[in-house]
C-alpha positions in Angstrom: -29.3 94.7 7.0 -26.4 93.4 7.6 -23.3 92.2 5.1 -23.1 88.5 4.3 -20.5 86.2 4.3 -18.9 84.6 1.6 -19.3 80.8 2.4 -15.6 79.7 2.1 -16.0 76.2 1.1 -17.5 77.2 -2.0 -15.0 80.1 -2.9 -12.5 77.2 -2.6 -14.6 75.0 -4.6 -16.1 77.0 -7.7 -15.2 79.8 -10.3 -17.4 82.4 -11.5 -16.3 83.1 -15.1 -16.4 86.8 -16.8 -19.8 85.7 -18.0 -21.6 84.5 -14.9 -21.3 81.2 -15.7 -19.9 78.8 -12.3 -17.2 76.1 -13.0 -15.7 73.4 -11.0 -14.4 70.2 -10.7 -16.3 66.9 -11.9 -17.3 64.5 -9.2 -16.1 60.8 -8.9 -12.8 62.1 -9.0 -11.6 61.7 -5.5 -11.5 57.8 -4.9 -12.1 54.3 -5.9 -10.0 55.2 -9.0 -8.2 52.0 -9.3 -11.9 50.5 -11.0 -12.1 53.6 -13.4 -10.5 53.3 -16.6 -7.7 56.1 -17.5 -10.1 57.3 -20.5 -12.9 57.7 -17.9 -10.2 59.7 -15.1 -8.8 61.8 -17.9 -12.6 62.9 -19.6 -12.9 63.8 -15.5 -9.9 65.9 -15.5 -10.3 70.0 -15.9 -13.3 71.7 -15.0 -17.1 71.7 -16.2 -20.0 74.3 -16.0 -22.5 73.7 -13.5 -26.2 73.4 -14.4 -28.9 75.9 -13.3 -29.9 74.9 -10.2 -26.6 73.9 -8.6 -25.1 77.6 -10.3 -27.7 79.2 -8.5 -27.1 77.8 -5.5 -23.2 78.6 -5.6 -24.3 81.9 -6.3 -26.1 82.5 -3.7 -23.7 81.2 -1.4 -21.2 83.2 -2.7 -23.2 86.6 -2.2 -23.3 87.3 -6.2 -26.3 88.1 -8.1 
């Protein structure tokens, strides 16, 4: 069988932590930010841990188990 490839928008996009656990980046952080309020940009700011489904999916584009 042969070896798959890392899907590179994804390695750009998320972080799989020492514990298996996937972060990256909240959404709604991109544009239209002049009708957001700062406390609502800055809660956005850093990363966040994706839920089940969407880790699994990363993961599996990612080629990790």
């Amino acid at each position: 069988m042969p070896k798959l490839k890392t899907h590179s928008g994804t390695k750009d996009r998320v972080k799989i932590t020492k514990n298996g656990k996937v972060r990256a980046g909240h959404p709604n952080k991109n544009h239209f930010l002049q009708k957001k309020s700062g406390a609502r940009k800055r809660s956005l700011a850093g990363l966040t841990t994706l839920g089940k489904v969407n880790a699994a999916s990363a993961k599996k584009r990612l080629g990790v188990k």
